[in-house]
C-alpha positions, 0 to 999 in steps of 0.5 A: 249555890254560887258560881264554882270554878268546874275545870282549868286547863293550860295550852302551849298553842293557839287551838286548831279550832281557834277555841281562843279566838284568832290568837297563836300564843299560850293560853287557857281556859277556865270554866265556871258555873252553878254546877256540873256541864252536863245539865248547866249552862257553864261559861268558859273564860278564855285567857290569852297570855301577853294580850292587854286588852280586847275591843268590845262590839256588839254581838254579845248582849249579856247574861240573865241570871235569876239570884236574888243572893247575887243581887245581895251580893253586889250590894255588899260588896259595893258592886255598882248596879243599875235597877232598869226595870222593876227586881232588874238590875244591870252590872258589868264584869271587869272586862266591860260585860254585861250580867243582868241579875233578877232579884228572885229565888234562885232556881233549882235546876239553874240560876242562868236563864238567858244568854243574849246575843245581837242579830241584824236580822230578827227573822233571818235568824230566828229562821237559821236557830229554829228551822236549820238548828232546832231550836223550839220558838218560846217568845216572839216579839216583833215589836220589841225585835226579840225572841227567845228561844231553846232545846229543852224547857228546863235549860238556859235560854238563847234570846236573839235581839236586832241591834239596828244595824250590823252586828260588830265582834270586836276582837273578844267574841266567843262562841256558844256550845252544845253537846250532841251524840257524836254520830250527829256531828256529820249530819249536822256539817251535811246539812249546813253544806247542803243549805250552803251555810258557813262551817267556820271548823269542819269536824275535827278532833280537838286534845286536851293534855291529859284529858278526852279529846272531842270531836266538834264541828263548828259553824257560823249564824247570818250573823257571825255567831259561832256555835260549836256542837260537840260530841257528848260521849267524849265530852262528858269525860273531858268536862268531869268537874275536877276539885283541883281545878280552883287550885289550878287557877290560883296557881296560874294566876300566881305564876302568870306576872302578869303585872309586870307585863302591864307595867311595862306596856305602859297599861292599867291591869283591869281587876275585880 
């Protein structure tokens, strides 16, 4: 099974919850992953028209996906891989992120094992993930300053790992997303109230031309990570896997003249 394009969509505005980052203009987004939102981990690629080029940091380290097809894969096409521990490798999307590919079976219910992000202080946010949002602790290592955490056994895993230092976002940071019953979603803004924690989005309805609009409330960790809990009745609607959504993106990228724009600012178009 390889990564499928699940859905595009087209905005005219920046999102009221900033769902493109701290940026005002046309933009879209493009989710992809091994199979349907509802019971796969699924990235959501954000692309804002007119802007050449973001400035990495630190806050995301990477994700783990368990393939040995996409191992494979790289191989063939000449994808340049780093192999830092035995059936590991490294490698990196043309936007400068880091993938970490384990060359095993691929497994069933998802190929994407980890997502991890970089935290200033191990135990402050093992303490935010797990004692305010719920997450179960799986792994703890002090000694490696790492731990892994989740809702459920059989979905993708968070891992939390201290960068030294401060966490930096950078002008490309994201956020990660759950979905919950949407009558949580004031519990959820009551407790980080009361807890005098930071709600970047208090709840709010976001549209999405043509389709279900989702109630979100957004938050943000010790460090900065934003986690956006979502309502899931309206957002199994909305995140229906649509079979035009490939199209949609050919046709988009077709029509966006892009090359143009870079050529004109005297900048290099990064490509796969």
């Amino acid at each position: 099974v390889a990564l499928q394009v699940l859905r595009h969509e087209e905005f005219e505005e920046g999102c009221k919850a900033s769902c493109n980052g701290p940026y005002d203009g046309k933009w879209s987004k493009t989710m992809v992953g091994y199979g349907p939102e509802d019971n796969h981990f699924v990235a959501e690629l954000t692309y804002n028209y007119g802007i050449g080029e973001y400035r990495l940091g630190n806050d995301f380290l990477g994700i783990t996906l368990v393939s040995s097809q996409a191992v494979s894969n790289a191989k063939k096409m000449g994808w340049p891989l780093k192999e830092i521990s035995s059936g590991v490798f490294e490698t990196e999307a043309p936007g400068g992120y880091k993938f970490y590919l384990e060359d095993k079976e691929q497994l069933k219910q998802d190929p994407v094992w980890k997502v991890t992000l970089g935290v200033s202080n191990l135990q402050k946010s093992v303490s935010y993930w797990s004692g305010l949002l719920g997450m179960k602790i799986y792994e703890k290592d002090e000694e490696k300053q790492r731990a892994l955490l989740g809702y459920a056994d059989n979905q993708c895993k968070l891992e939390l790992r201290a960068v030294g230092g401060a966490v930096d976002h950078g002008t490309a940071f994201g956020r990660i997303a759950f979905s919950c019953a949407k009558d949580e979603l004031p519990s959820i803004e009551a407790l980080m109230k009361k807890e005098n924690q930071k709600i970047l989005t208090p709840l709010v309805s976001l549209d999405t031309p043509g389709k279900a609009t989702v109630q979100v409330v957004i938050l943000a960790d010790p460090d900065g990570h934003e986690i956006c809990f979502v309502g899931d009745e309206a957002f199994r609607e909305l995140s229906k896997v649509d079979p035009n959504g490939a199209k949609l993106l050919d046709d988009a990228m077709a029509a966006d003249n892009s090359d143009k724009w870079f050529a004109e600012h005297n900048m290099k178009k990064v490509s796969a």
